[in-house]
C-alpha positions in Angstrom: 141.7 180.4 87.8 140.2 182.8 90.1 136.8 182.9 88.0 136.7 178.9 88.4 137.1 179.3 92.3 133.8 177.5 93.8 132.7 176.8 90.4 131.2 173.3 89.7 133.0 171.2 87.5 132.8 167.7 86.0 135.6 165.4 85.6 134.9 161.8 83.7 137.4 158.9 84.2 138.2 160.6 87.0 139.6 157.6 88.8 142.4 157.2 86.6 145.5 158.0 86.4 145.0 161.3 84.2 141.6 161.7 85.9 142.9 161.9 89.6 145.9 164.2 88.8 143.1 166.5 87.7 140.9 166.2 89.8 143.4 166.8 92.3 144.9 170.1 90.8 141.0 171.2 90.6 140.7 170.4 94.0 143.7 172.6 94.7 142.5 175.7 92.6 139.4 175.5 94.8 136.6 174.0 92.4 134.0 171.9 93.3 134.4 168.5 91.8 132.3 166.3 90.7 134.4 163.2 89.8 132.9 160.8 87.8 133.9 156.7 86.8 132.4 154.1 85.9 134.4 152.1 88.6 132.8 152.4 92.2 135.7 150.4 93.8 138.3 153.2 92.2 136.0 156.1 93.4 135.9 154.7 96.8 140.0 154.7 96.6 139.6 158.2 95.4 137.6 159.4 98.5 139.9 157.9 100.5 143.0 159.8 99.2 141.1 163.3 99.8 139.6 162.2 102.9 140.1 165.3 105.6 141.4 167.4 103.2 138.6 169.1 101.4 135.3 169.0 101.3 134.8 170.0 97.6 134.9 166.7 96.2 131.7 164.8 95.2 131.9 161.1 93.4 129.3 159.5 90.8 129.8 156.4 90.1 128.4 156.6 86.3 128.5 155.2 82.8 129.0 157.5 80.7 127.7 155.5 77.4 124.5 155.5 78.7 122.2 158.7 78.1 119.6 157.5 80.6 122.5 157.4 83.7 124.0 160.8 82.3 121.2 162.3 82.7 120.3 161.5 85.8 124.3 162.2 87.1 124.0 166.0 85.9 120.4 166.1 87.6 122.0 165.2 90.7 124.9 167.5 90.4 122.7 170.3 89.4 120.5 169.6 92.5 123.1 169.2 94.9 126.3 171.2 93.7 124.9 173.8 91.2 125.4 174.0 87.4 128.4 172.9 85.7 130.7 175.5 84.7 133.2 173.3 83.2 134.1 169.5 81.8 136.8 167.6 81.9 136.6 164.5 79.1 139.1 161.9 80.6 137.2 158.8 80.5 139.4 156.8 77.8 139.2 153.3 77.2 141.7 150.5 74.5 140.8 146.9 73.7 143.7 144.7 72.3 142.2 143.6 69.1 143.2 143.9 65.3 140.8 145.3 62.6 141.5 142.4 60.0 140.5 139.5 62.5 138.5 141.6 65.9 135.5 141.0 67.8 133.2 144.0 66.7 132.2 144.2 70.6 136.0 145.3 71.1 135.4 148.0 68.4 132.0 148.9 69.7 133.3 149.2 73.4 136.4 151.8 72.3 134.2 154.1 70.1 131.0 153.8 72.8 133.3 155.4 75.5 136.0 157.3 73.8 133.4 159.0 71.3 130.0 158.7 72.1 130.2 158.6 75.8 132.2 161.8 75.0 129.5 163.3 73.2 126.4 162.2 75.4 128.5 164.3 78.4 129.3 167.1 76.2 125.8 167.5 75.2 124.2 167.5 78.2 127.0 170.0 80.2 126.1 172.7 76.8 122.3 172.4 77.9 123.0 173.2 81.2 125.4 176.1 80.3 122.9 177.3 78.0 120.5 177.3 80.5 121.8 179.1 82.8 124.4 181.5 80.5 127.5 180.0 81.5 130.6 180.4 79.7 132.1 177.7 80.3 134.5 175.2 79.3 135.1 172.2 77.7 138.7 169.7 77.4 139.1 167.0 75.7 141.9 164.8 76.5 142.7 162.7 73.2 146.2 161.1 72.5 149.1 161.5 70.5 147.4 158.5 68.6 145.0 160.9 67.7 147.6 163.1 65.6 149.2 160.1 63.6 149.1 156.2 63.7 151.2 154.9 66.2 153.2 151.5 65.0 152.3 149.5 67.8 150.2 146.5 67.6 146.8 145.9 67.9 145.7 149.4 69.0 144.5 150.9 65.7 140.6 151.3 66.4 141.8 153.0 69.6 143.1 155.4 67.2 141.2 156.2 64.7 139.0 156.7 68.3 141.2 159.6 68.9 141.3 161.1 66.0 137.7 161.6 65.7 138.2 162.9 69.2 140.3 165.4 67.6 137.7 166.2 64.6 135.1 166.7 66.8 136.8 169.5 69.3 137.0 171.4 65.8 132.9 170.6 65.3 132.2 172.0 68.8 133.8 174.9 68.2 132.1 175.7 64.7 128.8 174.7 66.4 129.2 176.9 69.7 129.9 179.4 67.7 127.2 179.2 65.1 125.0 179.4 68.0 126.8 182.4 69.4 127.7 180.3 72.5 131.3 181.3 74.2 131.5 178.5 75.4 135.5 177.3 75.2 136.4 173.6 73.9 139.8 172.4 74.1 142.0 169.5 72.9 144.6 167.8 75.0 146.9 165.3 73.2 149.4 163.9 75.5 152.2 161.7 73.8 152.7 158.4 76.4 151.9 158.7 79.8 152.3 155.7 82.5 148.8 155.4 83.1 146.1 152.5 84.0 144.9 152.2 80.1 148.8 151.9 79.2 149.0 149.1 81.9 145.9 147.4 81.3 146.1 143.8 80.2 143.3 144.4 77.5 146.2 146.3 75.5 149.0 145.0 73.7 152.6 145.7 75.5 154.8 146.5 73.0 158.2 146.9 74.5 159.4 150.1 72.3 156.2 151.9 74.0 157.0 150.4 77.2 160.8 151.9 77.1 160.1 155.2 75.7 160.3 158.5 77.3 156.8 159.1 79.0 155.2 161.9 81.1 153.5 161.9 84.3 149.5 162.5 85.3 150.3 165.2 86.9 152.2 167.1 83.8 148.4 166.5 81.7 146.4 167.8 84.6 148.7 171.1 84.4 148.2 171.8 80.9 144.0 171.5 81.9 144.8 174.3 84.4 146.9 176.2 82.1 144.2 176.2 79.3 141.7 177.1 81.8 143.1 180.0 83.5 143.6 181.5 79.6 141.3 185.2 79.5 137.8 185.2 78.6 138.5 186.2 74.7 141.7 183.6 74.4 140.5 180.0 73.2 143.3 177.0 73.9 142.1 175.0 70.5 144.4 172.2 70.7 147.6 171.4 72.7 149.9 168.4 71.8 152.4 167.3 74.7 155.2 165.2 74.6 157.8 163.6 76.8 161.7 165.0 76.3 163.1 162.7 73.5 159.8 161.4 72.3 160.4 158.3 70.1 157.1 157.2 69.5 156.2 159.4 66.1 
């Protein structure tokens, strides 16, 4: 991690669950942080935690469906921290809706954040990096659901969600490197972890995902560390990471 150390890096949903674990370990390995959610209340929260113990972390409160705010968020880090070395997709959101009878809002909301708002921050972190020759780095943290269709109710645009999530790490890849850009890009897919978006009222509860074996934020955040700390010529493509005695799939 030592080529990271007072490197800027971007980390969306960062208020999270999954988010704050990993901004926290980043914080630990000596990064500068910029921590960005769409939540200002959560961000505030955030500070708080890391108040008086470093200095290295910087919040945006920013949507990151919206190209005119992204923008303006990596103008602002740019200006104040430096150029971004490397992102960190967390923002993730689920809507408890079916596809045979749901509200095409629901739909629009899930894809607009978990895809596009994925893209429009991906996009704009490559210009910088290309810019200023960076070799940087790029996870994407996806889902289980993104590997195979979970049987649990009501949660199916979510992910079809993830599994474009998934198609697209293998698109970045092919495109960096048609453009002879080593720039890394990484896939995360955690199997269930107790986090906000689990416990959020907009998804259904379904009581065998509620009882199964589940991992902690922390245990994601260390596989974002792990993949980052890989030498310059080794490429983490994907990583899939499940709880002992996963019963989900």
């Amino acid at each position: 991690m030592d080529r990271w150390r007072d490197k800027v890096v971007v980390v969306t949903g960062a208020a999270g669950g999954i988010g704050s674990a990993v901004v926290e370990q980043l914080l630990k390995a000596k990064l500068k942080v910029a921590a960005v959610d769409n939540s200002s209340t959560r961000l505030e929260e955030l500070t708080k935690k890391f108040e008086n113990k470093t200095t290295d972390l910087h919040t945006y409160a920013t949507d990151v469906t919206k190209d005119e705010e992204v923008i303006k968020l990596y103008q602002d880090i740019t200006k104040t921290l430096g150029p971004v070395n490397v992102l960190i997709n967390c923002a993730g959101i689920a809507r408890h809706d079916t596809l045979i009878n749901g509200k095409t809002e629901n739909w629009k909301s899930v894809f607009d954040t978990n895809v596009l708002g994925l893209c429009i921050m991906t996009r704009e972190a490559v210009k910088i990096m290309r810019e200023n020759t960076i070799d940087g780095h790029i996870v994407h943290i996806s889902s289980i659901a993104g590997r195979t269709v979970l049987d649990i109710p009501d949660t199916n645009i979510y992910s079809a969600s993830k599994f474009a999530v998934r198609a697209l790490t293998e698109s970045y890849r092919q495109e960096l490197n048609r453009f002879g850009l080593k720039i890394k890009v990484t896939c995360i897919s955690p199997g269930r972890v107790d986090t906000l978006i689990a416990r959020n009222n907009d998804v259904a509860v379904d009581k065998n995902f509620d009882d199964a074996p589940g991992l902690e934020p922390r245990d994601i955040a260390n596989c974002v560390l792990y993949v980052l700390s890989t030498p310059l010529h080794v490429q983490v493509h994907e990583i899939c990471i499940k709880p002992v005695g996963e019963t989900l799939v």
